[in-house]
Structures are given as structure tokens and as C-alpha cells.
N, C-alpha and C positions, 0 to 999 in steps of 0.2 A: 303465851304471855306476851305482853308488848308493854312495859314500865321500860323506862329507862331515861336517859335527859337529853340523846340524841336525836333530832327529827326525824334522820334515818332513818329503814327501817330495813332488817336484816333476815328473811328466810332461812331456816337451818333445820336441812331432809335431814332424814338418819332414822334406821328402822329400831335404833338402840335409844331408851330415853335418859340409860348413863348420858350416852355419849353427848345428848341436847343439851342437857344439864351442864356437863363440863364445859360445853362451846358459849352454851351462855351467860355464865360466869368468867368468861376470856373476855367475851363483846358487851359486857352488861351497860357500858357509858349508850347502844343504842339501843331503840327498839326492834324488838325480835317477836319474831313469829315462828311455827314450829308446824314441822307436817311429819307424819309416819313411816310415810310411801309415796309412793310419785303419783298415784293418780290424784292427793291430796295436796301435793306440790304444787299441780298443775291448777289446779282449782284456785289453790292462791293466787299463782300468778297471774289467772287472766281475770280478775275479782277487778271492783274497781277503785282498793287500793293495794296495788299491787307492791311487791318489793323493791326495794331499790337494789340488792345484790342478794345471791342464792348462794348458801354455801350449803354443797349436794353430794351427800354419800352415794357408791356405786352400787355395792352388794345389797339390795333389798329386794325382801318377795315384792313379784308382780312386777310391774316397770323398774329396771333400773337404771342407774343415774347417768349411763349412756344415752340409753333411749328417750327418758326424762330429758335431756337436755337438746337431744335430738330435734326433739316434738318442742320446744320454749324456739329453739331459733329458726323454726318455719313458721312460727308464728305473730305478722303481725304486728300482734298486740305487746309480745313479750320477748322479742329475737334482740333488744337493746339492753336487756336487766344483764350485767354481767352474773355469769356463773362460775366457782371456784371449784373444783371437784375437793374432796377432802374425804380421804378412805385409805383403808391398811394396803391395797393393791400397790405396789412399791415399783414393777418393773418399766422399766424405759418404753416399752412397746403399750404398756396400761396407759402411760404420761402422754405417749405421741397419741395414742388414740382419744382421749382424752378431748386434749388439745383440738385436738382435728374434729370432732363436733360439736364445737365453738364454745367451749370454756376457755376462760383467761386467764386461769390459772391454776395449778395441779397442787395439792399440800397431801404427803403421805403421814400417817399416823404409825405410832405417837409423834404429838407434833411439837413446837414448841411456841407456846402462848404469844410471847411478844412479836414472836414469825407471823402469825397468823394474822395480830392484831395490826401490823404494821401492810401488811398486804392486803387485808379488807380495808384499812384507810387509804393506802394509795388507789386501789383501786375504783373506791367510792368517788375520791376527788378525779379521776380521771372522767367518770361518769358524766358528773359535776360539769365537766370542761368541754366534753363532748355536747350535751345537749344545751349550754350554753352558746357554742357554737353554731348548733343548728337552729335554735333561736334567730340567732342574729343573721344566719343567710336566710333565715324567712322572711325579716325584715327586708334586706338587701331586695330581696326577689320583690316583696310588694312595694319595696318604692320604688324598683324598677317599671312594675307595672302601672304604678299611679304616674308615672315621670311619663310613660309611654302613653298611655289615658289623658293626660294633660295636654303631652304635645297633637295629639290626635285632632281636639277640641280645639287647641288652638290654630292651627292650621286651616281646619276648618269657618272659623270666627272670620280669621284675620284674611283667609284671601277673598271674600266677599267684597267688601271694600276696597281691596288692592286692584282685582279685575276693573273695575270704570277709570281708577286713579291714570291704570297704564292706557286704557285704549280712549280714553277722552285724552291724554296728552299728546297722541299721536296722530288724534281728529286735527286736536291745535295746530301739532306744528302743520299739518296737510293747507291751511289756508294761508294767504296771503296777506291778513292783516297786522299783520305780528311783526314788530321790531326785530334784526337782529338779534338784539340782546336779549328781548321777551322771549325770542325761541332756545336761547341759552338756557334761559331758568325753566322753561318747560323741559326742555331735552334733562335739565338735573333731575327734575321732579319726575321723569318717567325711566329715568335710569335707575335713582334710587328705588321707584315702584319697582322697579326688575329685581334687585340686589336683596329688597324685603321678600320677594316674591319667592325666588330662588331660595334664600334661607327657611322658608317657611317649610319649603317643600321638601328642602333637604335633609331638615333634621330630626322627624324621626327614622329616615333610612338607613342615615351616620349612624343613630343607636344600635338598630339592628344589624348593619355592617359587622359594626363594632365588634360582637356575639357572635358572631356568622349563622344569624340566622335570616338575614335578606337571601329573597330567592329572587333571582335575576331572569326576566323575562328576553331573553334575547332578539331584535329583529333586525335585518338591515336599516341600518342609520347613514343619512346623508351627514355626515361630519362637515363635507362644506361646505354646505346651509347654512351650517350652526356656526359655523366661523365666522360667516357671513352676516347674520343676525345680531351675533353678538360685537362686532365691530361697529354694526350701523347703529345698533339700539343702544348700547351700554358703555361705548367706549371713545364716543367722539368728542366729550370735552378733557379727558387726561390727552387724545391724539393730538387736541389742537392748542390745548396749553404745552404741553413738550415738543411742540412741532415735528412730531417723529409720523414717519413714511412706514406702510404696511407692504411685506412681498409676500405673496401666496404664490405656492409653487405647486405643482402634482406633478409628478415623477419627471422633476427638472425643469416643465414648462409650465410659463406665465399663466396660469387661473382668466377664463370668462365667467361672467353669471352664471350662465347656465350650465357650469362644468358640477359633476356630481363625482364623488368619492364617499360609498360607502364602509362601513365596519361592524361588525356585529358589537350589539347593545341596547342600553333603553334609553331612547331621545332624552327626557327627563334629566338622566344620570352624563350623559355624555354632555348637556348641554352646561350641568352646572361645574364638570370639569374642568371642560374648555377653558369658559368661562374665570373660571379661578386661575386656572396657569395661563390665560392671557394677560390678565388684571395683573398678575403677578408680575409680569413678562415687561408689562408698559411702565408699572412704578419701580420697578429696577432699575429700566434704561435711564441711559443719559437723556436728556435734551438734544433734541436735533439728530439723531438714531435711528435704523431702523429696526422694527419688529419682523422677524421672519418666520415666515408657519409654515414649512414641507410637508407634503403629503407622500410617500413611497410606498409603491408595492415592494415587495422581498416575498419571504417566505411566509411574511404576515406587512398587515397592513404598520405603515412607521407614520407615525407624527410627531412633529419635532416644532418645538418653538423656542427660538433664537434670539436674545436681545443682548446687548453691548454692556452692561452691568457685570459684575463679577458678586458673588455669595462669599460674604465676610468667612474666616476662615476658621471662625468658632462656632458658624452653624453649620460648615458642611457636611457634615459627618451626621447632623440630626435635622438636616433640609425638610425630610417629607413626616418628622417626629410632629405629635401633638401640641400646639401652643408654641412652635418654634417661631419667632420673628426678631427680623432686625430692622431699628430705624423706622418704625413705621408708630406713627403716635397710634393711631385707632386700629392698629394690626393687633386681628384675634389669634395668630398660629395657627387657624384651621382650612385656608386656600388649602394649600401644598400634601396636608394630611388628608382632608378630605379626597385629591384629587389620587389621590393614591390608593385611600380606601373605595372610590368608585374603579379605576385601575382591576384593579385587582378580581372585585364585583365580577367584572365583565369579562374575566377569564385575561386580563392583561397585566402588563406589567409597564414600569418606570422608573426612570432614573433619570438622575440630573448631571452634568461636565461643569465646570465652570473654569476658568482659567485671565488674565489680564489681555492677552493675544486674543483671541476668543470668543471672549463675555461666556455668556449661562447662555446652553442647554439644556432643556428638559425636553427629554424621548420618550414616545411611551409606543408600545408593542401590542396590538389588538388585534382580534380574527379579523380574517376579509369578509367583508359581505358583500352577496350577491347585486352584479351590477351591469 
């Protein structure tokens, strides 16, 4: 029989057709469906419309309601339908056993109606809750993967265009016809290409970071290149509006060009680090300052970058947190986290000092690479 005004719909084994009869005059507000014996149990449940909960006697010929329930939760298709066990077996070791293959809940007989009725409803609505839930992280999961699909595409799109932007501006500044000032707004316009450029590439990494499911390709990296690069290319109009002085050190002594310091990582990921806690490092400082970048051997490779600015004393506590910023009109909060979450990536680590005597440090600790 299945009449009732509930959607629900209710399974009730029992090799006794009193016993059906009585159950289903408890549960009559749902619909009900009724089997003999388990191997007709089982037939319902993997049917394709299956029950929403099983209320399952033990004692019956052929399969029973242990093994019955055995067989429902290696399967698939039907290891989610909650099971109730409901049978005269009374003992604590019947219950534990029970329990232990994967019913939710045990009712000895005789029982009592409103017991019964009130624990198939909780248990219904729990059902309810659970696969709602799993709904909504499938959701989650596919707009993760459209968000990750998206950015993929975009990346793609947008650095086509960006590549001429930057190395036609750097043709520019190469010649001699160019104002002062004219190589100003080119130097902006090839700095900004870097900064979209950067963004582009860094952000679906940051997502996968994020999940830890980025897999870090490690090789040795000149980090002084990259220091290098990224001062000459990206940062000489905040230099020369702050009028701040740059000191690059390696293990105490003054940096040439052609001095090299590597560190295990991916050019890519170390370049947009840098990059971020230099930026950072420059719009801190005061005017007229200088920026410090140490390079040290120890036990691990130390890089350390220095500016005369102090970290207000209600972000220090969440410096390298998501979206944290101060003072800064077009600051996203994602330099410092990002550079943390590349950090980390590469098997390193980071922290920041800050103090009025001082200004801000920000250290970070990475393997040595071969050199």
C-alpha cells in the first residue's frame, strides 16, 4: 500500500503481516510500502523509487535484518536511506550490533506508537538536512569549477594583449626621442602592464593555494634578478616621487649586477611575492627613506625587507590575513596574504616586526638553492 498525505515514503520489512498492519496505522500520515523478507526489501530499495527510510525487522526466513541492512549500506545506490531496526531482540549486544551495521536507530517491541512516530519524523527530517546539504556543496564545488574555468579563459584573453602593451613600452623608453616626462607616462603605462600582468597570472594559483591543491614545481631561482627587475621595471616612479634610496645587501655586502642569490621555487610565484612586499615596503615608507632588501645564508636562505614605516596597531595581529589594509584608497588586502600564501607554497615561511625605533620587517625563510 502506499495512500497516505505524506510525500514520504516509508519501507516496513516484517515477515509478520499483523505486525505491517500495526506499523502502518502508527505511520498512516505517510506513504508506505511493505516487503515480507529482505530479499524483497532489497529489490525496493534499489527500484527507482526507492524509500526515503526503512523500518527493518531482524528475525525473518532467509536474509535477515542484519544482513539486509548489511547489503543496503555497501550499496551505492542505497547506503543513504536511513535504517531503524524494530524487532522483539531486546539485548544491549542485539542494539550494539545493530547499530554497528549502519542502522540509526534501534526500537524494541512492543513499542510505543508515539516513540516510534516521533523518531521516524526526526529522523526523516534529518535525511531532509543531510541531502540538502549535499546539494548545496555540489553547488559550491561547480561554481568553484566555473569560477576556475572562468579565470583560466581569462588569463588567457587578457594576456594576449598585455604582452605588446609591456615590451612596445620598453621599445619606447629604449630611444631617444622621448621627453622626460613622455618616458614618465610610458614607464606608468608599462608598470601598470606588469601589475595587470602579474594579477592575471596570479590568480587562479591564489585559488588553488587557497585548497592546497597547487603543486609547486620547485627549481633554483635567482631572487636577485627578481629584485632587480622588479625595481627597474615596476617601481621607479613611487622611488622617485618618495625620493627613497634602495640598499641591497647579500650576506652583509653591497650587491653588483651580476651578483646572484638563489632559493628554491617557481620564478612566476617568487616574482609576484617580491613584488608585493616590495610595493608594500615603498608605500609604507616615509619620504626621503630608505628601502632595505638583505639577502642571508643560515640554515636556510633569509630575505628580509626593511622600510621606516610602522604597521598601524590594529592590523598587526592580522598583517598577512585576507583583505587586511590600511590607508591605502585602491588597497585590495591581498599583497601580504598572497605573499604569504606563495611563502608557504614553496615550503617557506613569513613574518613580519614592526616597531617606531625600527619601522617594519617582513622575513621570510626559504630553501637554498643550488649556486
Amino acid at each position: 500500500m502506499n495512500e497516505g498525505r505524506n510525500e514520504q515514503c516509508i519501507l516496513i520489512v516484517d515477515d509478520s503481516p499483523e505486525n505491517i498492519d500495526v506499523l502502518g496505522k502508527v505511520l498512516s500520515e505517510y506513504k508506505r510500502l511493505v516487503a515480507l523478507n529482505g530479499e524483497k526489501a532489497l529489490q525496493v530499495a534499489i527500484s527507482d523509487n526507492p524509500p526515503d527510510l526503512i523500518l527493518l525487522d531482524i528475525i525473518m526466513p532467509g536474509l535477515d535484518g542484519y544482513e539486509v541492512c548489511r547489503q543496503l549500506k555497501t550499496n551505492e545506490k542505497t547506503k543513504d536511506i536511513p535504517v531503524i531496526f524494530i524487532t522483539v531482540m531486546g539485548e544491549e549486544d542485539d542494539e550494539t550490533r545493530g547499530l554497528e551495521t549502519g542502522a540509526v536507530d534501534y526500537i524494541t517491541k512492543p513499542f510505543s506508537p508515539p516513540i516510534v512516530r516521533a523518531r521516524v519524523k526526526n529522523h526523516l527530517q534529518l535525511k531532509l538536512a543531510r541531502e540538502e546539504l549535499k546539494h548545496h556543496n555540489k553547488e559550491l564545488l561547480e561554481a568553484a569549477q566555473l569560477r576556475e574555468d572562468i579565470e583560466r579563459i581569462t588569463r588567457h584573453d587578457l594576456k594576449n594583449p598585455l604582452n605588446p602593451i609591456i615590451a612596445l613600452s620598453s621599445l619606447l623608453l629604449s630611444t631617444t626621442t622621448l621627453t622626460e616626462k613622455q618616458k614618465d607616462y610610458v614607464r606608468i603605462i608599462r608598470e601598470e602592464g606588469h601589475k595587470m600582468l602579474d594579477l592575471i597570472n596570479l590568480s587562479l594559483d591564489l585559488f588553488k593555494m587557497e585548497r592546497c591543491l597547487y603543486s609547486c614545481n620547485s627549481i633554483p631561482v635567482d631572487i636577485f634578478q627578481i629584485i632587480q627587475n622588479i625595481l627597474l621595471n615596476e617601481n621607479q616612479s613611487i622611488i622617485k616621487f618618495k625620493k627613497l634610496t634602495i640598499d641591497i645587501q647579500i650576506n652583509g655586502k653591497p650587491t653588483r649586477k651580476e651578483d646572484k642569490y638563489f632559493v628554491m621555487g617557481e620564478k612566476l610565484l617568487c616574482y609576484s611575492m617580491m613584488s608585493n612586499l616590495i610595493k608594500n615596503a615603498m608605500e609604507a615608507s616615509p619620504e626621503e627613506e630608505q628601502i632595505a632588501i638583505y639577502l642571508h645564508d643560515k640554515e636556510r636562505a633569509v630575505i628580509s625587507i626593511q622600510n621606516q614605516g610602522t604597521v598601524p596597531k590594529e592590523i598587526r595581529e592580522f598583517f598577512f590575513d585576507k583583505y587586511v589594509s590600511s590607508g591605502k584608497r585602491q588597497g585590495t588586502g591581498l599583497g601580504t596574504y598572497s605573499a604569504r600564501l606563495i611563502a608557504e607554497t614553496q615550503n617557506g615561511d613569513i613574518h613580519m616586526t614592526t616597531s617606531k625605533k625600527d619601522g617594519t620587517t617582513v622575513t621570510i625563510h626559504m630553501d637554498k638553492g643550488w649556486r
